[in-house]
N, C-alpha and C positions, 0 to 999 in steps of 0.2 A: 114772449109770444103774446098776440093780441086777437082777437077777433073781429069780427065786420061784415053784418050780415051773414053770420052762418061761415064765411070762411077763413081759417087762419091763416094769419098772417106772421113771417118770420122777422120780427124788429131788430133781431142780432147783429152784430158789426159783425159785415164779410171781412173774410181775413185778405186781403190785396197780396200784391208781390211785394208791396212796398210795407205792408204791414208783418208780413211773415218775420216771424223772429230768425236771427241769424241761424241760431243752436239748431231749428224747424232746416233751415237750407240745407245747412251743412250734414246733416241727418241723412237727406236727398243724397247727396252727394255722396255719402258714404256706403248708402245701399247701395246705388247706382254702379256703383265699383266694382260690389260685390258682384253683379249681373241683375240686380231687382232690374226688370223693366218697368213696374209701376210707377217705383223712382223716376227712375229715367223720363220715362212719359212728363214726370208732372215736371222739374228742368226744361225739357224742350219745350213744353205748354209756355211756364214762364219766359224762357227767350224770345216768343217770339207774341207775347201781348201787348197791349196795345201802350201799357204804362212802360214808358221809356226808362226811367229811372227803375223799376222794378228786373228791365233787362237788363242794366249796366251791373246790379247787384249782382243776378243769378251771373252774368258775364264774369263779374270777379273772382267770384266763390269758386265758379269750374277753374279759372286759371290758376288760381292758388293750388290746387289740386294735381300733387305729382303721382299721383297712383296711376301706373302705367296702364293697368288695366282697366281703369278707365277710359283712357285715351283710344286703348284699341278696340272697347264695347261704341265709343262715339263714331271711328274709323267706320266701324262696319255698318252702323246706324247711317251712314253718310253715304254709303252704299246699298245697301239690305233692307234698310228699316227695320231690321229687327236689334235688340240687343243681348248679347251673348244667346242668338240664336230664339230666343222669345220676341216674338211680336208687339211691337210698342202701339198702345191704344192711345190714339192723341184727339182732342177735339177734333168737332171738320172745320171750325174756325181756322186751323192749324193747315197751311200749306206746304207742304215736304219742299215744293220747290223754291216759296221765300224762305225757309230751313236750312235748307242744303248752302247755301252763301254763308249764312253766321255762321257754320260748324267748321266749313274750312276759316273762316277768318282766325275763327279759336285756334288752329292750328299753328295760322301762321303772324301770329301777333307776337307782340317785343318778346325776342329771348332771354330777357331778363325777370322775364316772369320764374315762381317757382316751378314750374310746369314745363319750363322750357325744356330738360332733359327729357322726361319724360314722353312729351308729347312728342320726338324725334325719333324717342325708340319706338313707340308704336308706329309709328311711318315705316321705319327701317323693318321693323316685324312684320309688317302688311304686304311687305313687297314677294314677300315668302305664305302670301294668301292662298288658299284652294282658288279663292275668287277673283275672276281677272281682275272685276271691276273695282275691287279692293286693290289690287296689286298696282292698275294704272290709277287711280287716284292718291296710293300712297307716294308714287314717282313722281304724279305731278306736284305735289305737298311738297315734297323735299327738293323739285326741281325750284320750287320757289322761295324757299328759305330761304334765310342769310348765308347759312353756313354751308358750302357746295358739299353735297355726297361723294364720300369715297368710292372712284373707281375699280374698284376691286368689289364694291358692292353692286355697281351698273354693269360689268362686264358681262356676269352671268346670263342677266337679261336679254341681250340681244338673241339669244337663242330663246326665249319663253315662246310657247306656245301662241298667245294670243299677241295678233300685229301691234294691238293698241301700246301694250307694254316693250315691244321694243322700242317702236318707233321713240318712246318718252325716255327709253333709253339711251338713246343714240343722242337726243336732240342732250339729255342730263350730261353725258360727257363729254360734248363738245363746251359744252360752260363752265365744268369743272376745273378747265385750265389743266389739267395733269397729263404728264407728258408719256403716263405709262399708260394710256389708254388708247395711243396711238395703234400698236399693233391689233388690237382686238377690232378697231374701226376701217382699219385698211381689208382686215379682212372681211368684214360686214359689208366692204365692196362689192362684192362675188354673191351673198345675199340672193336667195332665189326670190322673196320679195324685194320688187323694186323700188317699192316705196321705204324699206327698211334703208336700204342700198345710200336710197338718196338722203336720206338724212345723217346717215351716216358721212359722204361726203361733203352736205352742210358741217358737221360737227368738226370733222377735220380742219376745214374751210377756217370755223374760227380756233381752232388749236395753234395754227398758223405756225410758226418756225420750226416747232417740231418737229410736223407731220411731214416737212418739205420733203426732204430725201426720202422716207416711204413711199409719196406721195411719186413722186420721179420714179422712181422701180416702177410701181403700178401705172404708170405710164408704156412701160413695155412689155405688160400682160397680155398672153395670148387670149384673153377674154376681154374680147371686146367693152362687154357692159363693164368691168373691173377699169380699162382703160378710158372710158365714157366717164362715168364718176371721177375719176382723178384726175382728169382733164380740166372737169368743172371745178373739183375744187382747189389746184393749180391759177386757174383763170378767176376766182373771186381771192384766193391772195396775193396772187401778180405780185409777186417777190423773183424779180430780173435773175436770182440765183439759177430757176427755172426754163429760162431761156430757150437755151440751148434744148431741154428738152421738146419744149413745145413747138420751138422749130421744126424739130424732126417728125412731131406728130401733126406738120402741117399736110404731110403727105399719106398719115393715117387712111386707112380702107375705109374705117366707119366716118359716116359725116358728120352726125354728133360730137366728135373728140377732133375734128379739124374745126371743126367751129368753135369748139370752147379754146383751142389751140390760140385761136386766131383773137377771138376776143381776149385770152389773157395779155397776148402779146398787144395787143392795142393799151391794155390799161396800164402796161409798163410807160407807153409815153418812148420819149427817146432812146431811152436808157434800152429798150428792145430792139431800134434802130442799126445799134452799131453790130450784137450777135446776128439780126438779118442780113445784113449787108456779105458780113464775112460770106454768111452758108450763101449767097446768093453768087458769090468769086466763085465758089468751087462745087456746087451740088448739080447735079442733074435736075434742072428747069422740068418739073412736070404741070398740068395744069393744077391739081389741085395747091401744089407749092405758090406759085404763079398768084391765083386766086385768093391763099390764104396771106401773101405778101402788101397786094393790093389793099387789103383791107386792116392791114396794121397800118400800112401806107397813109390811109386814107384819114385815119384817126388821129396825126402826129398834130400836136397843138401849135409846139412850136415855130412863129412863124417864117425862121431862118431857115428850119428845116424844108420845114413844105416845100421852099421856093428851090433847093436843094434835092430834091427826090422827085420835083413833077415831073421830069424825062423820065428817069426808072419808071414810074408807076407806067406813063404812057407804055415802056416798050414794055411792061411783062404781059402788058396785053395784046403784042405785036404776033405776026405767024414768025417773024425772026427774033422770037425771046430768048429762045437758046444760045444764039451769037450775040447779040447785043446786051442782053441784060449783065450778063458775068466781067465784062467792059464797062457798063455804065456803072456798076453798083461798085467797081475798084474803084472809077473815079471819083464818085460820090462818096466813100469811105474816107477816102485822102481827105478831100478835104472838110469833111465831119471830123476826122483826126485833129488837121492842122485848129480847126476852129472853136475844137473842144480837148488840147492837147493835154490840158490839167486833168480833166476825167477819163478820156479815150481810157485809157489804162486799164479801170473797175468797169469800163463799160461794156 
């Protein structure tokens, strides 16, 4: 201490983030556990000043740290601002919103940290929050991990209360790859939210092989919206297995589900060609059949085909489609057969 003119002056070395002894952090660290907020407070103060090196330290020291309950005093700090329910005093230097980005990264940084257990059970604990807003950031956390969340822990969700959590629900188990997650999303078809509905048909969408046959059932639900979403998600894995089905729903009541009908059958390519042709010999010609024919028609890349199918397309759009087309569409099968004799077979 000095003076100068009447007023004191403090000459002490300030202690920096980068001055802080380790034993001083790690202290931090272990109150903060306990629920200190003060702790806590001065941590997030250093993450987010202005000395870079002083953030990588305090960065380290939190990930070395497998005390769970830590993890889920951060969770909720990342949510709440408060910790273990106490209110964190942070400079106003201190932006919650430049904050909120480094706390999830802590989360989802290398699992080889020692923290890495830990910091997953706090996710998994969160999703089981009073707080939505905990419960959909802990889904999004774990939706973004390395390691995909068990289905059996997202299931529950699609029934939560709050949209935001299923919806992260729905999209988590379409990524998860697991094939037992199938039934619980066919039925989040039916979904009084629609927006639940459709992600969960996105999810299906990329579950892909599994979902197929479900997917086919709910294709001839009396509920329209249940057969709308399966439609869609039929039509983005255009897996030719399906065919047949969506043939059938070309003539579907809702328009929604002849359109997705129509657009799967186009992304099949040829290979959708030969199951139209058939139902085209033998089904009763209605317009919307007619209409959703044309426009699989219309998509066929190959250019053998095309030149092979522009009569059909002409006559489905004829007043005598009903005589001609079941005529033209034999001829044109024959020799789509003769000209693709090796695949006709699978096709």
């Amino acid at each position: 201490m000095s003076t100068a003119k009447g007023k004191v002056i403090d000459r002490s070395p300030r202690r920096t983030g980068v001055q802080l002894s380790q034993e001083e952090l790690e202290a931090d660290i272990r109150e903060a556990s306990t629920g200190d907020a003060r702790a806590a407070g001065r941590l997030l103060t250093r993450l987010t000043g202005e000395d870079r090196r002083s953030q990588a330290r305090v960065a380290a020291a939190v990930l070395s740290n497998a005390d769970r309950g830590f993890w889920e005093h951060l969770l909720e700090f990342a949510c709440q601002e408060t910790w273990a329910g106490h209110k964190v005093s942070l400079p106003t230097s201190v932006s919650h919103r430049d904050l909120r980005p480094k706390l999830r990264g802590l989360f989802l940084y290398r699992q080889d940290e020692p923290s890495a257990a830990a910091r997953r059970d706090a996710l998994v604990a969160g999703i089981s929050s009073p707080d939505p807003a905990v419960r959909r950031l802990a889904v999004d956390l774990l939706h973004q991990g390395q390691r995909p969340i068990e289905s059996d822990t997202l299931v529950p969700l699609l029934h939560d209360p709050d949209t935001g959590v299923r919806l992260r629900a729905a999209r988590s188990l379409g990524k998860s790859g697991d094939a037992q997650a199938v039934p619980a999303l066919i039925h989040a078809l039916g979904h009084h939210d629609d927006l639940v509905a459709g992600e969960a048909s996105d999810a299906l969408a990329r579950l892909g092989e599994p979902a197929l046959e479900p997917l086919i059932n709910a294709l001839r639900d009396k509920d329209p919206g249940i057969r709308w979403h399966a439609a869609k998600a039929l039509a983005d894995i255009a897996d030719p297995r399906a065919a047949q089905a969506l043939i059938a729903a070309l003539d579907d009541q809702d328009f929604g589900v002849r359109w997705f009908a129509a657009n799967g059958l186009a992304a099949m390519g040829t290979r959708a060609v030969f199951p139209l042709l058939r139902a085209l010999r033998t089904r009763a010609l209605t317009p919307w059949i007619a209409e959703g024919a044309i426009h699989v028609l219309k998509n066929i890349k190959d250019p053998n085909v095309v030149l092979l199918v522009e009569e059909l397309e002409r006559k489905l759009g004829d007043s005598y489609a009903n005589v001609e087309v079941p005529i033209e569409a034999d001829r044109v099968l024959r020799k789509l057969e003769e000209a693709y004799r090796h695949e006709a077979g699978s096709l």
